[in-house]
Structures are given as structure tokens and as C-alpha cells.
PQR file with spaces between the fields and no chain letter, atoms N, CA, C, O and H, PARSE charges and radii, in Angstrom:
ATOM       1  N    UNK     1      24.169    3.231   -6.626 -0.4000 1.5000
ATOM       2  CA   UNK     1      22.785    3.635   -6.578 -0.0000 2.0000
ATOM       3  C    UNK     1      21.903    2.408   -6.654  0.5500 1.7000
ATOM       4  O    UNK     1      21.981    1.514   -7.496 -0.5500 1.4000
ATOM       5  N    UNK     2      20.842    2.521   -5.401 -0.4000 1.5000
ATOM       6  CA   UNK     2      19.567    1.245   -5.810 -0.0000 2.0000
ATOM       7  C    UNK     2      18.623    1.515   -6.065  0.5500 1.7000
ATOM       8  O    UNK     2      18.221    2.585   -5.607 -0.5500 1.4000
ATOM       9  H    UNK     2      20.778    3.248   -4.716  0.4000 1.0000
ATOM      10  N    UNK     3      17.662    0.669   -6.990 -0.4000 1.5000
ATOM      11  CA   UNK     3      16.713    0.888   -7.021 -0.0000 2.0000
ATOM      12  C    UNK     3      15.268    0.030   -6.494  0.5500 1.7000
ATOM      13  O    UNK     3      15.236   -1.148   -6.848 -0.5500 1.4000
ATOM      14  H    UNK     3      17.988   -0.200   -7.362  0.4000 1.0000
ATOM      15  N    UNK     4      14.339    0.424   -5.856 -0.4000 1.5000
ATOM      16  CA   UNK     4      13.934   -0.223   -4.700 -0.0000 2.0000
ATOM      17  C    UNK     4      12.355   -0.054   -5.581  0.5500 1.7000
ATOM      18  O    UNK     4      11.878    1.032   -5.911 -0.5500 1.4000
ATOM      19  H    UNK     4      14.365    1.382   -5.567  0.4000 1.0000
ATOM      20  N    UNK     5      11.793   -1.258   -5.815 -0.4000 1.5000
ATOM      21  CA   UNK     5       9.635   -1.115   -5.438 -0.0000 2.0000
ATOM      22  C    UNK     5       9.795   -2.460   -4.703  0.5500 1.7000
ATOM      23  O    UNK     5      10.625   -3.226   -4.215 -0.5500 1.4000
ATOM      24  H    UNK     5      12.181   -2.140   -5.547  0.4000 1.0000
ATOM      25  N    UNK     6       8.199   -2.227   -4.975 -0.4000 1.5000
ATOM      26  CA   UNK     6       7.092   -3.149   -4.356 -0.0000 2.0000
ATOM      27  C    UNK     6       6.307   -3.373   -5.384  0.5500 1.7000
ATOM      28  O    UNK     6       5.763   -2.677   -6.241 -0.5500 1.4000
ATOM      29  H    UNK     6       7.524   -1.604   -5.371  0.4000 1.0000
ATOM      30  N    UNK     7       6.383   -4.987   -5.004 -0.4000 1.5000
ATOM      31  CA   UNK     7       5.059   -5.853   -6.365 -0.0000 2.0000
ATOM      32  C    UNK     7       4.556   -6.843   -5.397  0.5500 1.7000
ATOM      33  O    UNK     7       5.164   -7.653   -4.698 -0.5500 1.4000
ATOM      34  H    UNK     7       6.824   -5.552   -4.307  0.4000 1.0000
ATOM      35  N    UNK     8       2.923   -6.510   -5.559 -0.4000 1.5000
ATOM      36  CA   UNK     8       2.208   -7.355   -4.805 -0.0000 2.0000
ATOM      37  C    UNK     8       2.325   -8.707   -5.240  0.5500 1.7000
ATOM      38  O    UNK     8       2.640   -8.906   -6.414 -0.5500 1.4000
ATOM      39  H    UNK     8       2.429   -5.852   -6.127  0.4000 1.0000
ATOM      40  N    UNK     9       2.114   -9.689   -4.453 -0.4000 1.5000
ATOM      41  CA   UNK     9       2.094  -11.173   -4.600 -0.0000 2.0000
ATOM      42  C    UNK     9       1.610  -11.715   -5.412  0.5500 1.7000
ATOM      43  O    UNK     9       2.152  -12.586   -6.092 -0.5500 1.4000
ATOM      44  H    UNK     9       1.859   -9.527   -3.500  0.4000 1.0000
ATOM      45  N    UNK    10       0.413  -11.296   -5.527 -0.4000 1.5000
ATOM      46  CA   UNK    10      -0.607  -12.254   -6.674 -0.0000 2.0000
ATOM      47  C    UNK    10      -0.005  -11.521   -7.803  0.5500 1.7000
ATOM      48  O    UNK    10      -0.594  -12.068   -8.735 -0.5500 1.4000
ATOM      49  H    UNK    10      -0.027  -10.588   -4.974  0.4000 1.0000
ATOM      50  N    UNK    11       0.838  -10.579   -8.386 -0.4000 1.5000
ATOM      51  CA   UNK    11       0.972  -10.363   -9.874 -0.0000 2.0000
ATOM      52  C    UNK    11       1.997  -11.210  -10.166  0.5500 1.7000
ATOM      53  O    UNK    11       3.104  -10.715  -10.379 -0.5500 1.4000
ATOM      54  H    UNK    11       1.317  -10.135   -7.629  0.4000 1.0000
ATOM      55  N    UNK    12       1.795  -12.797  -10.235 -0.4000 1.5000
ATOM      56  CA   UNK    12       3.129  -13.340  -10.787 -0.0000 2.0000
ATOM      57  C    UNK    12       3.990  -12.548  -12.358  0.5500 1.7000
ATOM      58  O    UNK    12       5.182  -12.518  -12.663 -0.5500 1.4000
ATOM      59  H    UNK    12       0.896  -13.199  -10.062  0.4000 1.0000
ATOM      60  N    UNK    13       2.902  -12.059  -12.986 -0.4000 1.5000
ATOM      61  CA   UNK    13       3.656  -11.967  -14.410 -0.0000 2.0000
ATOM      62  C    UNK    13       4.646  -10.602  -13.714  0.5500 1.7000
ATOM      63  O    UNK    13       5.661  -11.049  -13.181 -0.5500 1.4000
ATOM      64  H    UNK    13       1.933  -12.083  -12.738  0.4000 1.0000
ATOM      65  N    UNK    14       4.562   -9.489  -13.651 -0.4000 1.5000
ATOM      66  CA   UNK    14       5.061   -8.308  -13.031 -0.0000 2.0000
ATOM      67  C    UNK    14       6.400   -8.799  -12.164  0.5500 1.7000
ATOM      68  O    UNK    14       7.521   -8.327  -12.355 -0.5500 1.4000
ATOM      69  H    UNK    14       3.737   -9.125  -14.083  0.4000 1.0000
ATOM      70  N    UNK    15       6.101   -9.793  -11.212 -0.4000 1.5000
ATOM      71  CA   UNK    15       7.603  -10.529   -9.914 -0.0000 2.0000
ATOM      72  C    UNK    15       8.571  -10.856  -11.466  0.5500 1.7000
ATOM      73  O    UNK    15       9.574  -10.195  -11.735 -0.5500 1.4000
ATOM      74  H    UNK    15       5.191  -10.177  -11.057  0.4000 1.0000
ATOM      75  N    UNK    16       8.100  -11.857  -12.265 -0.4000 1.5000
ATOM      76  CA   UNK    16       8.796  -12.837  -12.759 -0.0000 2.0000
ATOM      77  C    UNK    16       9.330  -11.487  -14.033  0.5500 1.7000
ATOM      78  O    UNK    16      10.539  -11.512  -14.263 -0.5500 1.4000
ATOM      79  H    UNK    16       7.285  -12.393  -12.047  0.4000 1.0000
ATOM      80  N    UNK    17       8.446  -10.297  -14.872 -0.4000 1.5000
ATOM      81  CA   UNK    17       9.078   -9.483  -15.301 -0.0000 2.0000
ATOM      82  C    UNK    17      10.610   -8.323  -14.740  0.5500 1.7000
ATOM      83  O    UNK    17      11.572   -7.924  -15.396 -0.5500 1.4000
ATOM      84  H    UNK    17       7.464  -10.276  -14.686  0.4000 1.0000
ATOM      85  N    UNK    18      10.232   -8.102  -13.319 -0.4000 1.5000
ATOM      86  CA   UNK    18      11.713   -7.870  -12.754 -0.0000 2.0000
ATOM      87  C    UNK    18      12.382   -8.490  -12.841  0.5500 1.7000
ATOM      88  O    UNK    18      13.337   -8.448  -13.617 -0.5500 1.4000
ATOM      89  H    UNK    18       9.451   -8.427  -12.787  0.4000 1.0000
ATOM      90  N    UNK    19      12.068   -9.443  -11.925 -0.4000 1.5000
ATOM      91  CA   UNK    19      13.281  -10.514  -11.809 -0.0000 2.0000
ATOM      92  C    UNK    19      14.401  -10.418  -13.473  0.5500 1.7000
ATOM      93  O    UNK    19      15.513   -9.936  -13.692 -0.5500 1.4000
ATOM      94  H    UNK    19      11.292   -9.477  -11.294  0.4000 1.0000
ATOM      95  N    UNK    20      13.341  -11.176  -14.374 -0.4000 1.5000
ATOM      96  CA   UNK    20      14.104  -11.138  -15.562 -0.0000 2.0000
ATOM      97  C    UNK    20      14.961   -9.423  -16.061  0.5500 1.7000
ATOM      98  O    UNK    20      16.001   -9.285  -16.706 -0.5500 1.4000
ATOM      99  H    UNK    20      12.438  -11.567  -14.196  0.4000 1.0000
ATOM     100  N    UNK    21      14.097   -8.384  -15.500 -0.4000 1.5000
ATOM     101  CA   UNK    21      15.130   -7.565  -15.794 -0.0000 2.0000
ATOM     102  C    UNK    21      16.560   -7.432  -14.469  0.5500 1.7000
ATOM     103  O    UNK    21      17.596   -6.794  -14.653 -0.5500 1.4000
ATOM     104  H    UNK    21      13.252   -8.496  -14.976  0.4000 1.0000
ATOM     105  N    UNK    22      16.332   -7.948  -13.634 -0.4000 1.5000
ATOM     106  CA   UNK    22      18.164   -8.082  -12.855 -0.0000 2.0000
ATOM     107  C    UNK    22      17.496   -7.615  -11.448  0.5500 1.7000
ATOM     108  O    UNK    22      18.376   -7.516  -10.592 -0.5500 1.4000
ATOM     109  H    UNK    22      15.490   -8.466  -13.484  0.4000 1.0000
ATOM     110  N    UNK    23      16.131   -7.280  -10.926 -0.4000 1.5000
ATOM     111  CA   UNK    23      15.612   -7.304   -9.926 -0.0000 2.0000
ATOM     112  C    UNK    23      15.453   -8.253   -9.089  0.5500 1.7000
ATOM     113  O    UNK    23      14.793   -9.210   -9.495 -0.5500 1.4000
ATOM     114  H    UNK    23      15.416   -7.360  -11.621  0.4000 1.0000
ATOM     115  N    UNK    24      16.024   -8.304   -7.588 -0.4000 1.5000
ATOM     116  CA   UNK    24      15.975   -9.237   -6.691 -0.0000 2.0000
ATOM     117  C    UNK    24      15.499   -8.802   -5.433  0.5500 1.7000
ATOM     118  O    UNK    24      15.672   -7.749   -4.819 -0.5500 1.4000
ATOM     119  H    UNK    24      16.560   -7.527   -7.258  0.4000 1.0000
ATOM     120  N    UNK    25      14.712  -10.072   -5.117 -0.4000 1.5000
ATOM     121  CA   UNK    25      13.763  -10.051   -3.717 -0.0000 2.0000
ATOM     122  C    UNK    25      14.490   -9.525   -2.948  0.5500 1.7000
ATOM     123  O    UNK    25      15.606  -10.009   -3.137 -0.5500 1.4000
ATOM     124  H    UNK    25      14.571  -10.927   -5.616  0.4000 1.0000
ATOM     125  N    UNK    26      14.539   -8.375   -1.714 -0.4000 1.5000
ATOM     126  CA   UNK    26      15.726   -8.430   -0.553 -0.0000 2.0000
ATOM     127  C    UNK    26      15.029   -8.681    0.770  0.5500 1.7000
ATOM     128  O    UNK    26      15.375   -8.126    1.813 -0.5500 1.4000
ATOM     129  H    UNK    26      13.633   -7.982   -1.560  0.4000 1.0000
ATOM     130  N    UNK    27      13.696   -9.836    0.644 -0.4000 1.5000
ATOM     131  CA   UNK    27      12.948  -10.313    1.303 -0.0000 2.0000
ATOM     132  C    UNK    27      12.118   -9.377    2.707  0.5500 1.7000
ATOM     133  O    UNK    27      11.659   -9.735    3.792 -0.5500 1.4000
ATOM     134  H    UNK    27      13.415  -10.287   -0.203  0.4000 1.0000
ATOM     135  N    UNK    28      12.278   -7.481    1.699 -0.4000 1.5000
ATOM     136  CA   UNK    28      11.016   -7.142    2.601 -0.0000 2.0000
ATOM     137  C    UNK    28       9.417   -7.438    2.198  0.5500 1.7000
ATOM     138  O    UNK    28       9.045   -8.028    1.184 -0.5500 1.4000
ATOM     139  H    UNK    28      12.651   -7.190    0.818  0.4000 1.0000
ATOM     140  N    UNK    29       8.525   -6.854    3.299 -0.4000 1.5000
ATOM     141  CA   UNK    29       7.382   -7.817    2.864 -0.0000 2.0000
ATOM     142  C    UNK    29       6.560   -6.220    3.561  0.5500 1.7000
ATOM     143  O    UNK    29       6.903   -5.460    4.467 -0.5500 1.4000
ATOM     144  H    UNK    29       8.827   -6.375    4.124  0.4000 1.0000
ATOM     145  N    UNK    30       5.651   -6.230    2.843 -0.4000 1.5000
ATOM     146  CA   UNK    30       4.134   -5.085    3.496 -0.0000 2.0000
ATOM     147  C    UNK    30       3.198   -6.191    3.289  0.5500 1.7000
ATOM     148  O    UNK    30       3.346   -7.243    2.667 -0.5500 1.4000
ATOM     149  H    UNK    30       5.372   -6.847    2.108  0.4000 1.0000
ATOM     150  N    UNK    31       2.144   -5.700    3.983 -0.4000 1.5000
ATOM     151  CA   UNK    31       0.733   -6.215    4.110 -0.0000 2.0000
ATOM     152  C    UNK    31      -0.286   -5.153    4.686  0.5500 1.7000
ATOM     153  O    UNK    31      -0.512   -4.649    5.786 -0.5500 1.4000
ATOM     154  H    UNK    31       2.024   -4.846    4.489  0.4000 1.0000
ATOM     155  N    UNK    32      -0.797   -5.060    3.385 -0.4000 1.5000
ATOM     156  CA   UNK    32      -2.079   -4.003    3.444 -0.0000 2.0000
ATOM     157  C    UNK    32      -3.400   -4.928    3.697  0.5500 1.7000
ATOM     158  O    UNK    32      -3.841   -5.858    3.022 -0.5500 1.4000
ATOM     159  H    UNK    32      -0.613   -5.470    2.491  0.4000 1.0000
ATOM     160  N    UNK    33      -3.891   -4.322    4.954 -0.4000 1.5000
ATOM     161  CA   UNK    33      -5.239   -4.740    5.526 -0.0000 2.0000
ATOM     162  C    UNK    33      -6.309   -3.817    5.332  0.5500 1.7000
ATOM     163  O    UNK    33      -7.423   -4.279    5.577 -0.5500 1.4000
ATOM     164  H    UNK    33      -3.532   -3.567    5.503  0.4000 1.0000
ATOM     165  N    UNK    34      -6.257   -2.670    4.966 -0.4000 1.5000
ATOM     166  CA   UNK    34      -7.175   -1.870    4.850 -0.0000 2.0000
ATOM     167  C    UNK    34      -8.025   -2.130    3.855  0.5500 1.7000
ATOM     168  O    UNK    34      -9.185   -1.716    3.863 -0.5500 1.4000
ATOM     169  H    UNK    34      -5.352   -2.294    4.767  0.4000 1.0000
ATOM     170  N    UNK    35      -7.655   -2.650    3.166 -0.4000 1.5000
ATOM     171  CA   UNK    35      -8.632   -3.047    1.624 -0.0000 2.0000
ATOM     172  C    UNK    35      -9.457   -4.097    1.883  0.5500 1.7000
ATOM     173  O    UNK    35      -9.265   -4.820    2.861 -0.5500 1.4000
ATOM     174  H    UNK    35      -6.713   -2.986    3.160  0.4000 1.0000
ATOM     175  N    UNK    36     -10.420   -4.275    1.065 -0.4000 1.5000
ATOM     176  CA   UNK    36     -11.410   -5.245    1.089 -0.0000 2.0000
ATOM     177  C    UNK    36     -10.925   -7.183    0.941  0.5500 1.7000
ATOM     178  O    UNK    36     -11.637   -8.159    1.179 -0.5500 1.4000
ATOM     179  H    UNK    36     -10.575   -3.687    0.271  0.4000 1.0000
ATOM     180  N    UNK    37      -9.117   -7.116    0.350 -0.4000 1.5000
ATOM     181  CA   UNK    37      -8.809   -7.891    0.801 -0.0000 2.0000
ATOM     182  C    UNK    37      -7.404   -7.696    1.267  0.5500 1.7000
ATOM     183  O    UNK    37      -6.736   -6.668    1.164 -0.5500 1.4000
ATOM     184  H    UNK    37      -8.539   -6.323    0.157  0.4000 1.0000
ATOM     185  N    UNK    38      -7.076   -8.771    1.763 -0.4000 1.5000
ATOM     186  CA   UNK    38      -5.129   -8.701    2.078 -0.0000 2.0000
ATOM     187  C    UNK    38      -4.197   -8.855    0.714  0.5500 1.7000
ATOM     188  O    UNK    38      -4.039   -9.686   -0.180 -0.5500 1.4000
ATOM     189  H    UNK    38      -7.619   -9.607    1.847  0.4000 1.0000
ATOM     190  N    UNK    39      -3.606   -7.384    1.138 -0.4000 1.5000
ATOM     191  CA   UNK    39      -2.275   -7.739    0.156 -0.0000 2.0000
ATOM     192  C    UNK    39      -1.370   -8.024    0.465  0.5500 1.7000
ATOM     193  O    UNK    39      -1.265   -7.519    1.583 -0.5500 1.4000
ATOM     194  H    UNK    39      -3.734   -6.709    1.864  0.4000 1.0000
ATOM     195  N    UNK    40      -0.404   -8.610    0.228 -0.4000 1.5000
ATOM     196  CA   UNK    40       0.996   -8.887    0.224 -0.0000 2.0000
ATOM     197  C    UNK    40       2.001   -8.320   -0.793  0.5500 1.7000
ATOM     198  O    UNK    40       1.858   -8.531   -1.997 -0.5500 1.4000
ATOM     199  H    UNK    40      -0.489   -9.021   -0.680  0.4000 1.0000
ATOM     200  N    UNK    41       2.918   -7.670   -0.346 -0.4000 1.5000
ATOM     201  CA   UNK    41       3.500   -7.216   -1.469 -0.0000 2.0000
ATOM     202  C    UNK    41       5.129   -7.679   -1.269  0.5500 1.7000
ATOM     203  O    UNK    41       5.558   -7.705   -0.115 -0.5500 1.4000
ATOM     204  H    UNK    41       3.035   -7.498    0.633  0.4000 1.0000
ATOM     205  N    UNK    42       5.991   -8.025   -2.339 -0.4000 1.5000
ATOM     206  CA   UNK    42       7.650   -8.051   -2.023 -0.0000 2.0000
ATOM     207  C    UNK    42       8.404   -7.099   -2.065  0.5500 1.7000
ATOM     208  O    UNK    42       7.951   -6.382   -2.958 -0.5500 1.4000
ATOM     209  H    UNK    42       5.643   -8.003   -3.276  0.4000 1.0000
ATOM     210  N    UNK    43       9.263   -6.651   -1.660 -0.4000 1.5000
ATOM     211  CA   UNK    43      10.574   -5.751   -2.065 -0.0000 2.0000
ATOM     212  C    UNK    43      11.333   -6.413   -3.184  0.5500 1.7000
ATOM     213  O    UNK    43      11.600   -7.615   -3.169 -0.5500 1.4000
ATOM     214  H    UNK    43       9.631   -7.233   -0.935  0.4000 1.0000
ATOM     215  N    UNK    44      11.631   -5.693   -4.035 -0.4000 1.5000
ATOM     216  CA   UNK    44      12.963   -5.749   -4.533 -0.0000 2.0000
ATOM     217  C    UNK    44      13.664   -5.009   -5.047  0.5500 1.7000
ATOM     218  O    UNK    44      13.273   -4.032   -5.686 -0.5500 1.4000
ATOM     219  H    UNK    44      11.415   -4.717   -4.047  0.4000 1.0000
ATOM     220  N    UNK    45      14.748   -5.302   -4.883 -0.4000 1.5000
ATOM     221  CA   UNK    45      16.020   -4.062   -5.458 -0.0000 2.0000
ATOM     222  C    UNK    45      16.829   -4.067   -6.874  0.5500 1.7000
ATOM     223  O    UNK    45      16.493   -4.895   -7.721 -0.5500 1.4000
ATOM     224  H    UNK    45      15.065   -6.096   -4.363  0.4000 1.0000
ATOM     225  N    UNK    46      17.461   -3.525   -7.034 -0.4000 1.5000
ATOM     226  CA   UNK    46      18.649   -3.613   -8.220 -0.0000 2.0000
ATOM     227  C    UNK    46      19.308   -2.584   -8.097  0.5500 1.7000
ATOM     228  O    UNK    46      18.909   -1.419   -8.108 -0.5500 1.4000
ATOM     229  H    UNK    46      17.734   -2.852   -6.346  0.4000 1.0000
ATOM     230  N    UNK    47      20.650   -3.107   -7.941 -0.4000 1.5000
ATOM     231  CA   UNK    47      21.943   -2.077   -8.072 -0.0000 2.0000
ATOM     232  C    UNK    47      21.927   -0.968   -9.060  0.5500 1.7000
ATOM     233  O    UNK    47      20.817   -1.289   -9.483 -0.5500 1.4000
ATOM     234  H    UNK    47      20.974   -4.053   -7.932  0.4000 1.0000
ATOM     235  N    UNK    48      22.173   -0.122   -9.650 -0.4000 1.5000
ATOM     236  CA   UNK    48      21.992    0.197  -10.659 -0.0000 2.0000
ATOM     237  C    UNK    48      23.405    0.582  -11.543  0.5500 1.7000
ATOM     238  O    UNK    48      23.442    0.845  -12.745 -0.5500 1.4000
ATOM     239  H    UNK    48      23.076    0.139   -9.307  0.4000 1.0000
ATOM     240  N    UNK    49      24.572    0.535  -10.578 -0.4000 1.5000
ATOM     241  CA   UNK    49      25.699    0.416  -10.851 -0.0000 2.0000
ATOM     242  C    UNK    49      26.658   -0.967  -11.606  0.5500 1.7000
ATOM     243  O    UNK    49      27.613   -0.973  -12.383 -0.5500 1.4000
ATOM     244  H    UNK    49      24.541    0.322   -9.601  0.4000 1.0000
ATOM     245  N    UNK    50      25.816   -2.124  -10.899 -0.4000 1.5000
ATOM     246  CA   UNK    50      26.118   -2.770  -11.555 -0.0000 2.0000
ATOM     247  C    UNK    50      25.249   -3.962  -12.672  0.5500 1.7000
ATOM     248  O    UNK    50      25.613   -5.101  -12.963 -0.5500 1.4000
ATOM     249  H    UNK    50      25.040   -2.119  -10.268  0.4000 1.0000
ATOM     250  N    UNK    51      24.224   -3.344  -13.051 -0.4000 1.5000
ATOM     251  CA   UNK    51      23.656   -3.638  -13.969 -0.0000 2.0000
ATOM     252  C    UNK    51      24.326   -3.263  -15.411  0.5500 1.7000
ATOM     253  O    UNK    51      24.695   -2.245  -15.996 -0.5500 1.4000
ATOM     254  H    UNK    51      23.929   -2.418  -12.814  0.4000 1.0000
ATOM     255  N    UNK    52      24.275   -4.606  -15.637 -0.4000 1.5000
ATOM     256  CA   UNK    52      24.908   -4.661  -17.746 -0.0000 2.0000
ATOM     257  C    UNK    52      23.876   -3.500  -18.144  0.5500 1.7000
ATOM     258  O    UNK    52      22.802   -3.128  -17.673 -0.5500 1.4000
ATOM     259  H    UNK    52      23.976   -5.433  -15.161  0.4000 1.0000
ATOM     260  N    UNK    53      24.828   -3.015  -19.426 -0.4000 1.5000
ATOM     261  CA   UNK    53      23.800   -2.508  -20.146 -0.0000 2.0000
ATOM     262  C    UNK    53      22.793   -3.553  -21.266  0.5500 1.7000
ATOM     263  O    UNK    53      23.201   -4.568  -21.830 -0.5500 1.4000
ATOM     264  H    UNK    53      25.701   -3.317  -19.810  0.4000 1.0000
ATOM     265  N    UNK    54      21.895   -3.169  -21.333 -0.4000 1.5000
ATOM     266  CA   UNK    54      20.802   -3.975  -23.011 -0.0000 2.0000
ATOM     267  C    UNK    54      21.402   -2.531  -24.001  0.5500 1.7000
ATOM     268  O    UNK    54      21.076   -2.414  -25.182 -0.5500 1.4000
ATOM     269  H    UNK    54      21.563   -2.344  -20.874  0.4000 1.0000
């Protein structure tokens, strides 16, 4: 089983909080233009099978 979001670019603290929980980039990318500015957002995933337990 995976588990899949999206974290926009500019929230470094939020990227760098996955990451540290076992979340990795799988280098998809959105870009929302509709808003007053551009977002960028990353994919990332995590197995959920093979995640240690805490």
C-alpha cells in the first residue's frame, strides 16, 4: 500500500517534515495558475508496507 500527497514548494518546513517521516519525492510536479500567484507543488509517496514502526 502507498501513500501519495502534495506539498507546495514554498512550505519548506511541511517537505522537510515528510521527508523526516519516510516520505519521498517521486518527482511529480502540479502547477496551479489560477490563483493570484503560481504554485508549485511536489509529489511524494511512502510505502506503507514497508515503513518501521515509531
Amino acid at each position: 500500500q502507498t501513500l501519495t500527497l502534495w506539498v507546495l514548494e514554498i512550505n519548506a518546513g511541511a517537505r522537510a517534515f515528510y521527508r523526516d517521516f519516510g516520505f519521498i519525492p517521486d518527482g511529480g510536479t502540479k502547477v496551479d495558475e489560477l490563483t493570484t500567484e503560481r504554485l508549485v507543488a511536489f509529489r511524494y509517496r511512502i510505502d506503507l508496507k514497508e515503513r518501521p514502526e515509531r
